[in-house]
N, C-alpha and C positions, 0 to 999 in steps of 0.2 A: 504493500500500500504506500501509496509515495506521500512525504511527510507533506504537512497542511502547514501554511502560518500561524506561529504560535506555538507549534508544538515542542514540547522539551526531549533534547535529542543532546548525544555524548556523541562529539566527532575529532577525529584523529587529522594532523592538517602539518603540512608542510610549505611554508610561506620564501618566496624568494624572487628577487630583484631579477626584472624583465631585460633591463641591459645587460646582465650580465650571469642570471641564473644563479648568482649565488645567495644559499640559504641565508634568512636571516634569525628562522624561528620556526620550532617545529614541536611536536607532542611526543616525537619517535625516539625514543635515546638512540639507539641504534644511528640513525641520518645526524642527529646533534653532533658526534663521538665524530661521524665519518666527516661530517662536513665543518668539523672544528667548531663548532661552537658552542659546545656541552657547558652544561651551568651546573656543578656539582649543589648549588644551595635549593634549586629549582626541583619538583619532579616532571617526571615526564609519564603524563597520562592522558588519557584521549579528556578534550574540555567537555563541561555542562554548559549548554546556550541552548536558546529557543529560538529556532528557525524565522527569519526575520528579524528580530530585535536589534535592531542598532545600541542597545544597551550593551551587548556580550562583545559584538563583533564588527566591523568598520564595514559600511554600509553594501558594498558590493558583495561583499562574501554571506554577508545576513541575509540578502534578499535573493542566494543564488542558491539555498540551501533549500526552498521550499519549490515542492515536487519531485525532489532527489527519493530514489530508494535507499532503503538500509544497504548496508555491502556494496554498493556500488561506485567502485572510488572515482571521481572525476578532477578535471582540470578545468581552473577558471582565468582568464586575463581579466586583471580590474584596476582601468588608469588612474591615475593620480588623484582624480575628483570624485571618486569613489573609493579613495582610501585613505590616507590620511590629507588629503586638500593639496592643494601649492604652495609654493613656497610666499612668504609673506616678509615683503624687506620692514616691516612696520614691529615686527617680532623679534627684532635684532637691535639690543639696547646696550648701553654704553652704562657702565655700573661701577661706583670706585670701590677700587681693589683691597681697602680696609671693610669695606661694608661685607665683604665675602669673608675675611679673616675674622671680624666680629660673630659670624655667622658658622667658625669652626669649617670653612671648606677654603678646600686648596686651591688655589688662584694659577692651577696649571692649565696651557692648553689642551682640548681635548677629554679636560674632567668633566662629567656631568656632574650638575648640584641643582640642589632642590632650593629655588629662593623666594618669598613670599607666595609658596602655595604653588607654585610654576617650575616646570622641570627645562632646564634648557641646559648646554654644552656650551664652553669656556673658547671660542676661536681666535682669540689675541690678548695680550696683555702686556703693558706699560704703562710708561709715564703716572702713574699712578692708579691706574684705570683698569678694567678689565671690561671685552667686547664678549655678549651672550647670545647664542639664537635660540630662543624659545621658541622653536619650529619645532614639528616633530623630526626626528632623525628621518623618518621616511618620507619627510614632505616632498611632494615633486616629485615622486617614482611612485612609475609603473609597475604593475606586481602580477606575480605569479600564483597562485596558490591550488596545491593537491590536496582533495579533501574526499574523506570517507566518513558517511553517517555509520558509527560502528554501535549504536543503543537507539532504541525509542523508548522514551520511559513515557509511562502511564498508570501507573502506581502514585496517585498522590503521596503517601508516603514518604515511599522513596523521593519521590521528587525533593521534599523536603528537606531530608536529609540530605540530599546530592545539594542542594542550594548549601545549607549549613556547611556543609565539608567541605566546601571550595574554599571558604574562609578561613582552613585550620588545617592547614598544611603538615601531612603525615597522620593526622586522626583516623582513627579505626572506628569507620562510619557506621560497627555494631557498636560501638560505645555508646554509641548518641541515644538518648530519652527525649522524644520531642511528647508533649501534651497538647490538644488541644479542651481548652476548658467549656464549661456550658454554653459562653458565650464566644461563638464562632469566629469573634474577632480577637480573640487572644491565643498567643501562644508561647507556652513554657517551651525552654531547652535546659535539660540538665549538658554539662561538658563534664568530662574527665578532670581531675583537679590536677593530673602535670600540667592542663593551659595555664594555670595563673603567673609559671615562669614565661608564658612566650612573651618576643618581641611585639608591642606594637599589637598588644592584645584589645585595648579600649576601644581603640580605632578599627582593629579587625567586627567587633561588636557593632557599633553604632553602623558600620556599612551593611553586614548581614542581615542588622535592624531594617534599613532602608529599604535592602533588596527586598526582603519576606513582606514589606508594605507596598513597594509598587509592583511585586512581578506575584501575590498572592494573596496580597489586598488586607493583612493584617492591620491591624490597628495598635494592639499592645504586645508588644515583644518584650518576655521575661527572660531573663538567663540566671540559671543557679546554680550556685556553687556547691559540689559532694564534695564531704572530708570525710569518708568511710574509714571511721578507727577500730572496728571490728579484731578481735582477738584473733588471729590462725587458729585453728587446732594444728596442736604439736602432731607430726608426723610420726610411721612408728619407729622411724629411727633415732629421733629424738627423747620419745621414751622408754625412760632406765626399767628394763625387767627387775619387778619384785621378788623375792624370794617367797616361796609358798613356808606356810608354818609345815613344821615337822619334816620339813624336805630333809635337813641337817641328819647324818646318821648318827645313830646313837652308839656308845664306845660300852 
């Protein structure tokens, strides 16, 4: 049945530069490793997006998704205006070079740094000053992308989980306790309590929040925290064999 708009779908994708066919981004460890671009902090597993949604995916590849069969891998060309835009000389600002140093980032060429909420790369620097383009890296290119619908989900459930577990990178998505309560518009998540070490957990939250409100129409998002201090039972190697009475021989 070929996927409909809207529908939530897991797909496998290999992304790469039309001039020159080199990868820039893919789900495959395997093509990452080969085509040198492997991210040991990243995993590599097929995404959750819903067919269409310019939310998950840049707009060409979102709207080329619906009608595709499961398994059926195809190839897309999607120019530059249907993927990350053109280049914009208006996006390329002139910032002094204390104001980055204040701000704990290295004032090298070439570094990307994250600066008032905007992600842009460092292309010159002097006289005091540092040049930034807040472009995206791929502005202006042409693109290539291999894509296989490798899931149709249709398990609400699951769905939800799949939404929650993109936000928590390495989670064992049977860990997860999702509730929903009498009133339709709320929903509990128990996590696992190793989360409260990760990085950049608050913000992983308030986003999840967002998503379960625009893409499943929630209203109140709970998240709660297990601290299961439950005793083990000792194992039986851990327990010392007793001596039975009278076992001792008598002399």
């Amino acid at each position: 049945m070929p996927i409909a708009e809207n529908d939530w779908i897991k797909i496998d994708y290999t992304g790469r530069l039309k001039e020159n066919s080199k990868a820039f981004d893919t789900t495959l460890e395997d093509i990452a490793r080969s085509e040198r671009i492997f991210d040991e902090k990243r995993g590599y597993n097929p995404l959750l997006c819903r067919a269409g949604d310019e939310k998950f995916l840049i707009p060409g590849l979102a709207k080329n998704l619906i009608g595709l069969e499961l398994n059926s891998p195809q190839t897309f060309e999607i120019p530059s205006e249907d993927a990350y835009g053109e280049r914009d000389s208006k996006k390329i600002e002139m910032v002094p070079t204390k104001r980055l140093r204040k701000a704990n980032l290295d004032p090298r060429v070439g570094n990307r740094v994250q600066l008032a909420g905007r992600s842009g790369t460092i292309i010159w620097v002097g006289g005091g000053r540092s040049r930034i383009d807040f472009n995206h890296p791929l502005a202006g290119k042409d693109l290539i992308f291999d894509v296989t619908i490798v899931e149709h989900l249709e398990d609400e459930e699951q769905i939800r989980k799949e939404i929650v577990s993109r936000r928590f990178p390495g989670i064992n998505i049977d860990e997860l306790e999702i509730e929903i309560s009498e009133d339709p518009d709320t929903i509990s998540i128990s996590l696992p309590n190793y989360l409260i070490f990760m990085e950049g957990l608050a913000i992983a939250k308030y986003s999840l929040a967002t998503e379960l409100r625009d893409f499943l129409e929630f209203k109140v998002v709970k998240f709660v925290d297990v601290f299961d201090y439950q005793e083990t039972p000792p194992s039986d190697e851990e327990v010392e064999p007793q001596e039975e009475e009278g076992s001792e021989e008598e002399e």
